[in-house]
C-alpha positions in Angstrom: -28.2 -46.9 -4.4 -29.4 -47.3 -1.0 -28.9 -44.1 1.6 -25.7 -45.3 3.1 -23.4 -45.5 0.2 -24.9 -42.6 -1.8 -21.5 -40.6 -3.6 -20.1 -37.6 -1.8 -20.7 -34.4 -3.9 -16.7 -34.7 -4.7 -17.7 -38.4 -6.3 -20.6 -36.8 -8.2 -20.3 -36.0 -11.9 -20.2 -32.2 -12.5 -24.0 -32.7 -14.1 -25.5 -33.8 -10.7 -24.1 -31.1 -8.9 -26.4 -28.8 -7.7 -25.8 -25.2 -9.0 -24.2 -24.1 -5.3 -22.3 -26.8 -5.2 -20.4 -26.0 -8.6 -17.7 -23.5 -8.1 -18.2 -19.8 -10.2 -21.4 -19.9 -10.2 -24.3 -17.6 -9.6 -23.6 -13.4 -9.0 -21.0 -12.4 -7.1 -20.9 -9.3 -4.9 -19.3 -7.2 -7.8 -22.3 -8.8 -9.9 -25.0 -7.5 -7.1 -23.5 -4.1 -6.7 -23.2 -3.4 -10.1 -27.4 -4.7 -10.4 -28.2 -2.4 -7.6 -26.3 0.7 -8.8 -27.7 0.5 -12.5 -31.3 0.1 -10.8 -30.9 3.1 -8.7 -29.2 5.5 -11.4 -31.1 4.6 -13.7 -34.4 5.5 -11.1 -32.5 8.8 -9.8 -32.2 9.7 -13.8 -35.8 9.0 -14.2 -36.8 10.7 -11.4 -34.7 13.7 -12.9 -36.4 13.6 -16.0 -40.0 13.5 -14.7 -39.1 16.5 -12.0 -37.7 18.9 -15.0 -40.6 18.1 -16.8 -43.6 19.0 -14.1 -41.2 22.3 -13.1 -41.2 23.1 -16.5 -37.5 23.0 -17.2 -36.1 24.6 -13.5 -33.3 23.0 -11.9 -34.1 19.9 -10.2 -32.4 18.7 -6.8 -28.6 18.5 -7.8 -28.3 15.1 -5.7 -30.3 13.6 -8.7 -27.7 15.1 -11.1 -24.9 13.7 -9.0 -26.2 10.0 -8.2 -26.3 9.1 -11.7 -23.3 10.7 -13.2 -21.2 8.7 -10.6 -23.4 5.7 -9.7 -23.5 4.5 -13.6 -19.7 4.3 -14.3 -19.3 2.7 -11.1 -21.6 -0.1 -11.9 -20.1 -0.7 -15.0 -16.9 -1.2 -13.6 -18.2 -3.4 -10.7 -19.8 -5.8 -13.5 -16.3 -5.9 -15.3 -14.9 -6.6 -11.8 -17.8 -9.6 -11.4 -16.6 -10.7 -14.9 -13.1 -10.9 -14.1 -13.4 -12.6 -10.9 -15.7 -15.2 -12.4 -13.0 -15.5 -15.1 -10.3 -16.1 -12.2 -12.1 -18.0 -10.4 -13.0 -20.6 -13.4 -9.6 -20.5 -14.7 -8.2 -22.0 -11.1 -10.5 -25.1 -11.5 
């Protein structure tokens, strides 16, 4: 096919599609924010565990304490939110 009757992307079989071009996919914002709250809860819990350790058991900084035990349930509910949008979004096409 020459340049000037090359298909539109509607024309194009879902194969050829580029992966932007086909609708659900790649990570939602749900999917990202759930990714970025796991990473960090699960660095604020390390860092926990490594400052109990060199103050031989003291309390550590209560923020640490606090990030995780609210930042890990709430990604897991973001990543069921990304899952059911996905789901939503592939069932209306």
């Amino acid at each position: 096919m020459s340049a000037t009757n090359s298909p539109t992307p509607a024309q194009q079989s879902p194969a050829a599609r580029t992966p932007r071009e086909t609708p659900g996919s790649g990570m939602n914002l749900w999917g990202w924010l759930a990714v970025v709250l796991f990473v960090t809860s699960g660095v604020a819990m390390t860092a926990m565990l490594i400052l109990k350790w060199i103050n031989g058991g003291d309390e550590v900084w209560p923020w640490f304490t606090r990030y995780a035990f609210f930042a890990f349930p709430a990604a897991f509910l973001c990543l069921v939110l990304a899952l059911v949008q996905t789901l939503l979004q592939r069932r209306r096409h």
